[in-house]
PASEBA-1860 file (N, C-alpha, C; in nm, 3 decimals):
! residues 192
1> XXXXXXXX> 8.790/11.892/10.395/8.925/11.904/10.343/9.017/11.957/10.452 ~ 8.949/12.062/10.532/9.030/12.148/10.633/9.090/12.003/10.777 ~ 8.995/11.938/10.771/9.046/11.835/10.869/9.087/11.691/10.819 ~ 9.084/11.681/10.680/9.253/11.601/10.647/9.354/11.683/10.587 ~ 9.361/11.808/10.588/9.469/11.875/10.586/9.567/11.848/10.725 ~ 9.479/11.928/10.793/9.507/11.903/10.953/9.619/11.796/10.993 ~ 9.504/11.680/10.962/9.511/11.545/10.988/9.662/11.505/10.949 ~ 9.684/11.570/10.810/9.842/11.492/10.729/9.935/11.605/10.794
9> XXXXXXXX> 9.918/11.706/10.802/9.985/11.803/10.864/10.057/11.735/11.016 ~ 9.947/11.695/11.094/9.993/11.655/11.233/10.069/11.531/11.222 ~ 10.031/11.463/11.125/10.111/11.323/11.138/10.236/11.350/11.042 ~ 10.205/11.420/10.978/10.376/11.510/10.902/10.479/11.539/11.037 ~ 10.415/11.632/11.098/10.482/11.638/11.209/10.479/11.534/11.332 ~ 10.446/11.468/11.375/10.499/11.341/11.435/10.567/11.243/11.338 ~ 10.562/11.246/11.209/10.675/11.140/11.202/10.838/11.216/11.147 ~ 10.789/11.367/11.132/10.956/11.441/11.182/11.025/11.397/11.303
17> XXXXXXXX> 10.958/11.342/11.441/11.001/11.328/11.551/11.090/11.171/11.541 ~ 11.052/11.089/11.418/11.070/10.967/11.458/11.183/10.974/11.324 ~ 11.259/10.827/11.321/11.393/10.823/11.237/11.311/10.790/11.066 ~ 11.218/10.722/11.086/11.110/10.658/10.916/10.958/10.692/10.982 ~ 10.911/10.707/10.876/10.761/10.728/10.904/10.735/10.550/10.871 ~ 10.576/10.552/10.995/10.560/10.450/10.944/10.488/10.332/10.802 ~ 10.493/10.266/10.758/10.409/10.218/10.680/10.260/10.275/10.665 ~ 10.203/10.296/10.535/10.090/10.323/10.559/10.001/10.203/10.421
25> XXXXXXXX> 9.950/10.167/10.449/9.909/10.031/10.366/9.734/10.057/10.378 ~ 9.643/10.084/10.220/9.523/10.106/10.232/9.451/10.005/10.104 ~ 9.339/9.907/10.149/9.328/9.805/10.114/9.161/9.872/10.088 ~ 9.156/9.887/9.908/9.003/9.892/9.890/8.916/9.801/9.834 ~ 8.832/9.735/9.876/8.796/9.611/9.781/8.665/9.646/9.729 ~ 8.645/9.653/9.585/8.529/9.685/9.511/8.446/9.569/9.542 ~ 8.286/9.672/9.577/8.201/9.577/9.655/8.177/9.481/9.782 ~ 8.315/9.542/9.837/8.289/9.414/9.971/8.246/9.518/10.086
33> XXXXXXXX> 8.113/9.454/10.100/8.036/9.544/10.196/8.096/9.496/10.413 ~ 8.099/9.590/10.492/8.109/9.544/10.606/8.078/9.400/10.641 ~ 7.969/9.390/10.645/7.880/9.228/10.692/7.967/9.151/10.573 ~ 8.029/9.139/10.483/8.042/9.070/10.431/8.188/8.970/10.436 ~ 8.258/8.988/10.585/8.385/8.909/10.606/8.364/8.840/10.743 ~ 8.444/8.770/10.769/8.356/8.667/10.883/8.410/8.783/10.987 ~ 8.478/8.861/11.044/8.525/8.948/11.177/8.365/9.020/11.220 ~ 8.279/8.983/11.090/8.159/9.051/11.155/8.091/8.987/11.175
41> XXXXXXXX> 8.110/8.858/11.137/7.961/8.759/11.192/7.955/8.686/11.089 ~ 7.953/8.671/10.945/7.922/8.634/10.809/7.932/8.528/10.833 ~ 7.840/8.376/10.887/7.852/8.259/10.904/7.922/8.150/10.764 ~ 7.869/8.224/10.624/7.889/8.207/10.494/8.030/8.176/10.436 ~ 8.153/8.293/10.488/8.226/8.339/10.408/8.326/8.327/10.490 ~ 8.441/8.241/10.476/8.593/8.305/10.565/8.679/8.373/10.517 ~ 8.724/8.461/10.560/8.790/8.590/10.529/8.929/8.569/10.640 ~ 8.992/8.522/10.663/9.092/8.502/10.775/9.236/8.583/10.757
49> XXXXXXXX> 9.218/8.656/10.627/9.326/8.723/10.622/9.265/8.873/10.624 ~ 9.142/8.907/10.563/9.148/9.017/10.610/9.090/9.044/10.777 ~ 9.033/8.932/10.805/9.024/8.946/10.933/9.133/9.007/11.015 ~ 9.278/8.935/10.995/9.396/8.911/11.066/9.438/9.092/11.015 ~ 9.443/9.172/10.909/9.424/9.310/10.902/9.363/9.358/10.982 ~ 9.224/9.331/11.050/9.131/9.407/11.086/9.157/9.414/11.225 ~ 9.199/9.276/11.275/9.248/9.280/11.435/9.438/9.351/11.454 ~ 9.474/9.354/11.348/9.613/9.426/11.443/9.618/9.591/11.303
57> XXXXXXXX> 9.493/9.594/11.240/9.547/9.736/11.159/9.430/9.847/11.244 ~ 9.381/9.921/11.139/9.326/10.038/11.214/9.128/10.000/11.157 ~ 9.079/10.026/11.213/8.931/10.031/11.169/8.862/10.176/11.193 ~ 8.833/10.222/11.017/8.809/10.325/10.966/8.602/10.308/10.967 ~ 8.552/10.349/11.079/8.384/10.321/11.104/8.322/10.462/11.039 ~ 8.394/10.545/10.986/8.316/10.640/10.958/8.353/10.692/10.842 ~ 8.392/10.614/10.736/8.391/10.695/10.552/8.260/10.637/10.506 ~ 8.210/10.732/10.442/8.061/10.737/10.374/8.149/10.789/10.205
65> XXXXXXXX> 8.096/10.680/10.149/8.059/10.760/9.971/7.938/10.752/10.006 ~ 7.905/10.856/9.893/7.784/10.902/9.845/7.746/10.876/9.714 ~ 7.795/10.759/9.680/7.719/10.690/9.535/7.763/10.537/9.595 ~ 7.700/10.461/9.517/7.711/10.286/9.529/7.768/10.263/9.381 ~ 7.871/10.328/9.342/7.997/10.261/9.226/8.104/10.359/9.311 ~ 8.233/10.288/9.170/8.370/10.267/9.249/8.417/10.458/9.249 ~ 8.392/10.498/9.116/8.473/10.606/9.113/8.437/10.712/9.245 ~ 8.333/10.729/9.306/8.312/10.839/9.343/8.360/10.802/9.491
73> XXXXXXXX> 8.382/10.669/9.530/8.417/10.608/9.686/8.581/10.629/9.664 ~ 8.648/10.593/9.523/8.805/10.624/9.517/8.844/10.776/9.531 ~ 8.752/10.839/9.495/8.793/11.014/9.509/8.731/11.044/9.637 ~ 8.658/11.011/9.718/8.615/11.011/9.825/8.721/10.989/9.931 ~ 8.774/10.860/9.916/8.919/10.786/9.989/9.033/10.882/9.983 ~ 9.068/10.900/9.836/9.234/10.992/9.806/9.190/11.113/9.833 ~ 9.126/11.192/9.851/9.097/11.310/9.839/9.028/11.366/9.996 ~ 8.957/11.295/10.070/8.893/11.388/10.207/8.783/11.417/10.204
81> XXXXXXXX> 8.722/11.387/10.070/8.584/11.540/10.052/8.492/11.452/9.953 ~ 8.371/11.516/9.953/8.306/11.466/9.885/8.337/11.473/9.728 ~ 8.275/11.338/9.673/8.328/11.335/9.580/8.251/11.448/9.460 ~ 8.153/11.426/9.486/8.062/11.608/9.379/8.151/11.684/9.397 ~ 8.294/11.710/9.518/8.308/11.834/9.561/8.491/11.818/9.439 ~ 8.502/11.724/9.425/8.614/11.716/9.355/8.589/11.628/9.196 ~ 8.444/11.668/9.192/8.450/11.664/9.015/8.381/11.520/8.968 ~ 8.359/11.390/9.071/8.281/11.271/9.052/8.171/11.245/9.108
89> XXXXXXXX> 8.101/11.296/9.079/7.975/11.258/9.097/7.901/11.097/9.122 ~ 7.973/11.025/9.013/7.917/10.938/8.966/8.057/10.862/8.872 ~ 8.026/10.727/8.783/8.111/10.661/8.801/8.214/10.744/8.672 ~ 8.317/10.686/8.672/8.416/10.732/8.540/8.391/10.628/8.430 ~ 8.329/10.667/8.320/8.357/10.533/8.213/8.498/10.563/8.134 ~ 8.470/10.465/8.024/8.579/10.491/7.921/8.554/10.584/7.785 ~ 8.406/10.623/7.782/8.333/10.702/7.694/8.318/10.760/7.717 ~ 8.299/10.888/7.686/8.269/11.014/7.735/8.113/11.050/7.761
97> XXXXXXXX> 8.042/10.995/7.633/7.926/11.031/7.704/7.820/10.909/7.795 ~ 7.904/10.837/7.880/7.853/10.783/7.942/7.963/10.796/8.105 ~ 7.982/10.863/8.104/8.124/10.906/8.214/8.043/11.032/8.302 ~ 8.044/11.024/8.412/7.979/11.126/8.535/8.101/11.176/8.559 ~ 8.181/11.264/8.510/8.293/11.319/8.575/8.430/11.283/8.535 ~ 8.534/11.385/8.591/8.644/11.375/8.589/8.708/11.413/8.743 ~ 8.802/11.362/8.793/8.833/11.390/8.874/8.913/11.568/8.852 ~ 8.872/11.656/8.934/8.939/11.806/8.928/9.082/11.833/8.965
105> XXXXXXXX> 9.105/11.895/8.819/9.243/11.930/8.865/9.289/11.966/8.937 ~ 9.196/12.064/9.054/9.226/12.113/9.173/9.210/11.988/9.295 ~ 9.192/11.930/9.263/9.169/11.818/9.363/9.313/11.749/9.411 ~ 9.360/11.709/9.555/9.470/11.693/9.641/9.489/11.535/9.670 ~ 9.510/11.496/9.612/9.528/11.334/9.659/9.640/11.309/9.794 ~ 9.562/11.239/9.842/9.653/11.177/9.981/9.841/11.170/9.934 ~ 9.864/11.121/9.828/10.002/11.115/9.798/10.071/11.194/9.777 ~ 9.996/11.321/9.720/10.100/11.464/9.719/10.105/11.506/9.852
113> XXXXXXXX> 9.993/11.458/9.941/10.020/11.542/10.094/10.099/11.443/10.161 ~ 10.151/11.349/10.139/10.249/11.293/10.202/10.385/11.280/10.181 ~ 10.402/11.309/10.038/10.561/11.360/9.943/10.650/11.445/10.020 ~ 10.565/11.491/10.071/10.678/11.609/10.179/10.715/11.578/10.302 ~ 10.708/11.416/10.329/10.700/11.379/10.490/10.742/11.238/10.464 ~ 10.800/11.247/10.326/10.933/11.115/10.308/10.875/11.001/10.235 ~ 10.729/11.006/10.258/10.644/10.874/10.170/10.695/10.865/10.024 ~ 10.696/10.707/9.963/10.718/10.633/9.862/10.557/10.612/9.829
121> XXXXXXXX> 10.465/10.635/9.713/10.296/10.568/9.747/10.347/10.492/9.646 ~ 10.269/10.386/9.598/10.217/10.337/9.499/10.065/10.287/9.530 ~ 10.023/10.249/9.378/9.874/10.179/9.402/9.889/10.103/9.290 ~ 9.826/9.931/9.347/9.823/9.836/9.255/9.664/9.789/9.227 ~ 9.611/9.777/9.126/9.506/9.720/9.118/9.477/9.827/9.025 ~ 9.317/9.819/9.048/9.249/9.902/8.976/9.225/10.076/9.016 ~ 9.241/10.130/8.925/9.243/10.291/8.990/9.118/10.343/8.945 ~ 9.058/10.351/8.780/8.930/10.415/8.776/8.902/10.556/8.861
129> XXXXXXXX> 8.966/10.598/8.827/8.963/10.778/8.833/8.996/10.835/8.701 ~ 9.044/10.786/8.605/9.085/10.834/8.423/9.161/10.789/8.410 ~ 9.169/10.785/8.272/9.208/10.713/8.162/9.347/10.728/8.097 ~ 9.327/10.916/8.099/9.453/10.931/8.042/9.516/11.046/8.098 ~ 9.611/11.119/8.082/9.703/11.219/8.161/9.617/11.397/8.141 ~ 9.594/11.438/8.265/9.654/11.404/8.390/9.573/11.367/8.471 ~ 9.478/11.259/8.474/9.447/11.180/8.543/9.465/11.037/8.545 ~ 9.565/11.010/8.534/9.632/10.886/8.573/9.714/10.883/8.727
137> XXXXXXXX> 9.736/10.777/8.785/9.808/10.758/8.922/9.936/10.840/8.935 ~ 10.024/10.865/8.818/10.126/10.869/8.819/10.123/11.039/8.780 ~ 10.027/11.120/8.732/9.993/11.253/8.743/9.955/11.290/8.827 ~ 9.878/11.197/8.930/9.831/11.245/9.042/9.916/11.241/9.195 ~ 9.988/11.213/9.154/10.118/11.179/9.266/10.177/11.029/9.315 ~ 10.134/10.948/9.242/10.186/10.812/9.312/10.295/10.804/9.239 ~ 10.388/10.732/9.281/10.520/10.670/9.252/10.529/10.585/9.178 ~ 10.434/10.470/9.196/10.430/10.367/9.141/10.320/10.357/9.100
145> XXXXXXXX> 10.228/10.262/8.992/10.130/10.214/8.980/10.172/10.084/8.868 ~ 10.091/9.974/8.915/10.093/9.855/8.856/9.943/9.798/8.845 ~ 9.843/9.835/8.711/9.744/9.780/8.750/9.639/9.829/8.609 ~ 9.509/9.829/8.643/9.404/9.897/8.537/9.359/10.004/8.565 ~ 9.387/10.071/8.420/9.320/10.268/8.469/9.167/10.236/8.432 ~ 9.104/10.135/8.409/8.973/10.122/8.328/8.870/10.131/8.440 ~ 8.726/10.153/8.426/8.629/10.091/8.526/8.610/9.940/8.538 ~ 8.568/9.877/8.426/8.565/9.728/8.481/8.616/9.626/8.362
153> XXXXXXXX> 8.631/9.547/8.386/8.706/9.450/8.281/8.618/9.387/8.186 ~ 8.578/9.294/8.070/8.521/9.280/8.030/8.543/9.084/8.044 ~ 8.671/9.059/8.032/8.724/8.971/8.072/8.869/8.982/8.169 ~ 8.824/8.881/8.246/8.922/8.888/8.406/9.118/8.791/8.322 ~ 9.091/8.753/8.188/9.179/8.750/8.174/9.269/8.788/8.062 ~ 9.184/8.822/7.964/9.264/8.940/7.867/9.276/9.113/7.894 ~ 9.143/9.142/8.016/9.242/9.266/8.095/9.173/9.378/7.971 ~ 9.086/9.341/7.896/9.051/9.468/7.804/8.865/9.509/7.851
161> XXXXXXXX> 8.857/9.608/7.807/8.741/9.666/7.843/8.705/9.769/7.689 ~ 8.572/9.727/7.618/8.538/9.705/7.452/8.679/9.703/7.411 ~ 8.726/9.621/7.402/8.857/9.628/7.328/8.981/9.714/7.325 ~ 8.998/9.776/7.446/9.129/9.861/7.476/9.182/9.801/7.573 ~ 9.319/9.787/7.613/9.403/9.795/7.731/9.448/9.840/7.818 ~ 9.342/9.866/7.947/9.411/9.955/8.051/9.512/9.935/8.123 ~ 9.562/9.819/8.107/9.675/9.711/8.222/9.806/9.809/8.165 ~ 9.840/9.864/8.265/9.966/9.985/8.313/10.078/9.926/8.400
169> XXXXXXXX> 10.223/9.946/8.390/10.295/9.968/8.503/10.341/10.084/8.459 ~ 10.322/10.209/8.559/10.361/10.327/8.555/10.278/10.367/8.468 ~ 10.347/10.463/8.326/10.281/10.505/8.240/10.295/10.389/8.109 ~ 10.384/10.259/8.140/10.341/10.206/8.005/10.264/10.081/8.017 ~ 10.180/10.142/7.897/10.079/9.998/7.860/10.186/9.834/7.855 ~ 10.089/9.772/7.934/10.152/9.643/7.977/10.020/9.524/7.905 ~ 10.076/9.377/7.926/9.992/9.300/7.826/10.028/9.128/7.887 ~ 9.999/9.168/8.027/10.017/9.050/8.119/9.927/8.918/8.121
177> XXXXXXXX> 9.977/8.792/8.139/9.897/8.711/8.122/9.854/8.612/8.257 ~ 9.721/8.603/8.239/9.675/8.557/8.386/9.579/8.624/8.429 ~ 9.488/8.559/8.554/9.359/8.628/8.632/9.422/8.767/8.669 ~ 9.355/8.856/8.636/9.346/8.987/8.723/9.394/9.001/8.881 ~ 9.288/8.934/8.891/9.304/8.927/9.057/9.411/8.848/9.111 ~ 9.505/8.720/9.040/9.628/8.701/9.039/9.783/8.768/9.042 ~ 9.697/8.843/8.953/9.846/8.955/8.871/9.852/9.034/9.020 ~ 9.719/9.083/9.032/9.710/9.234/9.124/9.771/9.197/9.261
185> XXXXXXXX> 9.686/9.058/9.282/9.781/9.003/9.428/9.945/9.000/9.442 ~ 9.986/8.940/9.297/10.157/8.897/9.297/10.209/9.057/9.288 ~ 10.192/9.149/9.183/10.235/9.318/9.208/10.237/9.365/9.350 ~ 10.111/9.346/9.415/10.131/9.409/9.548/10.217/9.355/9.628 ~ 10.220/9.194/9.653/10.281/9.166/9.711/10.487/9.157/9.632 ~ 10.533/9.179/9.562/10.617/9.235/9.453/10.681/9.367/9.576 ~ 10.577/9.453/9.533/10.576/9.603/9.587/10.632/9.608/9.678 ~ 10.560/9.540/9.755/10.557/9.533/9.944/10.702/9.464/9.967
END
């Protein structure tokens, strides 16, 4: 925690020096392992756009989660620290007693440490950190959110998971029609 404190601290202060801070744009894709885009070799699969990210953005070789599901790699990402250390262990469901955690109220998301150094955040897609307030995007400091508070969909185009609606812009329930992965592409790019 002490060295992404640091970390936002120093770049707080270098982008006081400059007239706008710059863009900061963070792209998580559930399940897509390294080997799995052609910039690494993947004879299989072309990937030419995130390739074209990978050659002019930044390459991050050293974040480790410590579970193989989404919730505990997303609190891992926003947060600095392990995710046991901020309350996820394991994944978030929509039930309680099948849910490893909540994300901790004491816990610092990347977007409140950047609020003070001029940043706008949003996050589009899927969030899966909770369900309902105050763990939603928009309790936790983002600006914007356009997307699903759920873990996983049940169908990619009615957007429900056992029969509820996580599909959000901001805090209100939304009831959009179309692929998921459609919607989420046209919002971000919307956003951007």
């Amino acid at each position: 925690m002490r060295l992404l404190l640091t970390s936002v601290l120093l770049l707080s202060s270098a982008l006081l020096a400059h007239s706008s801070p710059p863009n900061i744009i963070v792209i998580l894709a559930d399940d897509l392992g390294r080997a799995d885009y052609s910039a690494f070799g993947t004879p299989d699969i072309r990937t030419p756009h995130i390739d074209r990210l990978f050659a002019e953005g930044m390459d991050l070789k050293n974040f480790r989660a410590n579970c193989c599901v989404c919730s505990p790699t997303r609190a891992s990402l926003l947060t600095g620290r392990y995710p046991d250390r901020v309350g996820v262990p394991g994944v978030i469901r929509d039930k309680e007693e099948n849910s490893w955690g909540n994300l901790s109220d004491d816990a610092v998301l990347i977007p409140q440490m950047l609020k003070p150094a001029g940043y706008h955040s949003a996050i589009v897609g899927k969030w899966h950190l909770g369900l309902e307030s105050p763990d939603t995007p928009m309790d936790r400091g983002f600006d914007h959110f356009h997307g699903f508070l759920g873990d996983m969909m049940d169908d990619y185009y009615n957007h429900r998971r056992h029969g509820n609606n996580y599909m959000f812009l901001n805090k209100k329930e939304i009831d959009p029609k179309g692929h998921a992965t459609d919607l989420f592409t046209q919002w971000a790019v919307d956003y951007l």
